[in-house]
C-alpha positions in Angstrom: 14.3 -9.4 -33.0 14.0 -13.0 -32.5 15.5 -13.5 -36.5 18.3 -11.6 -35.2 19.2 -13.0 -32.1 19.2 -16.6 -33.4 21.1 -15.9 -36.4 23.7 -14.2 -34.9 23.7 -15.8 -31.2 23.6 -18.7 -32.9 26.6 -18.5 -34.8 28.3 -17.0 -31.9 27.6 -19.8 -29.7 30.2 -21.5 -31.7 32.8 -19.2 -30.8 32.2 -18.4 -27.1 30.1 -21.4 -26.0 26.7 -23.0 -26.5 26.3 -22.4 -22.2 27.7 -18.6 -22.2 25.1 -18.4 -25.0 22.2 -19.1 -23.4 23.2 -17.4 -20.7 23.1 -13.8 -22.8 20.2 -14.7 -24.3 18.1 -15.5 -21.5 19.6 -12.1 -19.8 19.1 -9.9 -22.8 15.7 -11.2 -22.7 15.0 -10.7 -19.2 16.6 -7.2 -18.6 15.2 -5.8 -21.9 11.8 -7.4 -20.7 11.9 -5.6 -17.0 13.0 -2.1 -19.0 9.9 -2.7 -21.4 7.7 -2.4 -18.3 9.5 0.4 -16.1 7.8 4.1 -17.2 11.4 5.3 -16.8 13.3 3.4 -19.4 10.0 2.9 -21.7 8.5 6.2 -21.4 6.9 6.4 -25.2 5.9 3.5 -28.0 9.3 4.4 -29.4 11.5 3.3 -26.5 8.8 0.2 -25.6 8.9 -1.1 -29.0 12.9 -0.6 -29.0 13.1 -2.8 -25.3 10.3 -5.5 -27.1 12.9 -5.7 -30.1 15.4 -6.1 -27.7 13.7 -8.9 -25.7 13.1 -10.5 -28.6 16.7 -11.0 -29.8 17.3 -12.5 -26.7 14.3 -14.9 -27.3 15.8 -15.9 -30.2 19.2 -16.0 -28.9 18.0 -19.0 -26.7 17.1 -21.4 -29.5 20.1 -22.2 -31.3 22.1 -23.0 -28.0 19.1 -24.4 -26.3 18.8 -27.7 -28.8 21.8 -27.8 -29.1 22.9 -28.7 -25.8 20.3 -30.5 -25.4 21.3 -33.2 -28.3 24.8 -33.1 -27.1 23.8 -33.9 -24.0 21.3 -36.6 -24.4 22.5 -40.4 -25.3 21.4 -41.3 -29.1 18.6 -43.3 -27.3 16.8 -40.4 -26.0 17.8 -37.4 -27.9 14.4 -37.0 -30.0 12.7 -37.3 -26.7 14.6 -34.5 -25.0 14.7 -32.1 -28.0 10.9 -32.6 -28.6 10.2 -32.2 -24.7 12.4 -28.9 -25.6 10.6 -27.8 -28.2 7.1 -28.7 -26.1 7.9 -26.1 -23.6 7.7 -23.0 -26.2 4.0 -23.9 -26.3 3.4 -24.7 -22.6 5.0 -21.3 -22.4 3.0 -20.1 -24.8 -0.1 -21.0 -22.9 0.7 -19.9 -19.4 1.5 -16.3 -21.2 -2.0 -16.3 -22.6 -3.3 -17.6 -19.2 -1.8 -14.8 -17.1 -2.5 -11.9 -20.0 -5.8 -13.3 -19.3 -5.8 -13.3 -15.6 -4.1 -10.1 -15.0 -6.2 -8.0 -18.1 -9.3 -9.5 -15.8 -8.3 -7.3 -12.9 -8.6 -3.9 -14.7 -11.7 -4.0 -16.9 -12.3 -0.7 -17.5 -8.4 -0.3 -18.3 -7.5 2.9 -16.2 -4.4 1.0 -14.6 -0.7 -0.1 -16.6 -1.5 -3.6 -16.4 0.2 -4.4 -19.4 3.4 -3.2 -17.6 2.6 -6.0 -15.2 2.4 -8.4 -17.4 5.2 -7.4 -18.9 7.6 -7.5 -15.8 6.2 -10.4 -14.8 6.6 -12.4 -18.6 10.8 -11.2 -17.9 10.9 -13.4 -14.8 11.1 -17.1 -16.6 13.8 -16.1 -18.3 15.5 -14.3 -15.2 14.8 -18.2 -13.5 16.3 -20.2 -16.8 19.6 -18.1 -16.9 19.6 -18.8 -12.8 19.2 -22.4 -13.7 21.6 -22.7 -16.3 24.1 -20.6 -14.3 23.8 -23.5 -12.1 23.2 -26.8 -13.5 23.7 -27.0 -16.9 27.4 -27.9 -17.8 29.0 -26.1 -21.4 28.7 -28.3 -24.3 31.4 -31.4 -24.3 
């Protein structure tokens, strides 16, 4: 999914804007996520792994617009600072996803309740937040 999204987000960010972009990305990611979680829209491995697909083209449709804006809108100065500080947050993500599977797997030992549904709603909300944020702070590309 994530091959897909940024291949073709990416190029379409040229067309319809590196801010619109993001935006669809970080929504495809977050409603697919949320349906991955609910027993009615992911009622069978079929339809989860379809919505986890889905989630993932909107993960990837965040990455080409993401640096991108983020060098055009950094001075020459700064620019390798703000991409890398970019780039840093896939792995603090990365850890506070491990942290939570970790926290909220802890509450159901004996694994007799959908947790993993849980965790799932709750990994869509980030991305809910970012397109929220970028709604209302970051300007389109100059």
């Amino acid at each position: 999914g994530m091959l897909i999204g940024g291949t073709v987000l990416g190029f379409l960010s040229d067309r319809i804007g590196r801010r619109p972009a993001l935006l669809l990305g970080l929504l495809t990611n977050s409603v697919a996520g949320m349906c991955s979680s609910l027993p009615i829209f992911a009622p069978s491995f079929v339809s989860l792994t379809m919505w986890r697909f889905v989630a993932g083209v909107g993960i990837g449709a965040t990455v080409p617009p993401l640096f991108t804006l983020a060098s055009e809108w950094s001075s020459k100065e700064v620019r390798g600072v703000f991409v890398t500080a970019v780039a840093s947050f896939w792995m603090v993500g990365s850890i506070f996803v491990s942290s939570l599977a970790w926290c909220l797997f802890q509450l159901d030992p004996m694994h007799e309740l959908p947790i993993w549904r849980v965790f799932a709603a709750t990994c869509a909300l980030p991305s809910l937040l970012g397109a929220w944020m970028v709604y209302n702070y970051v300007p389109e590309s100059p």
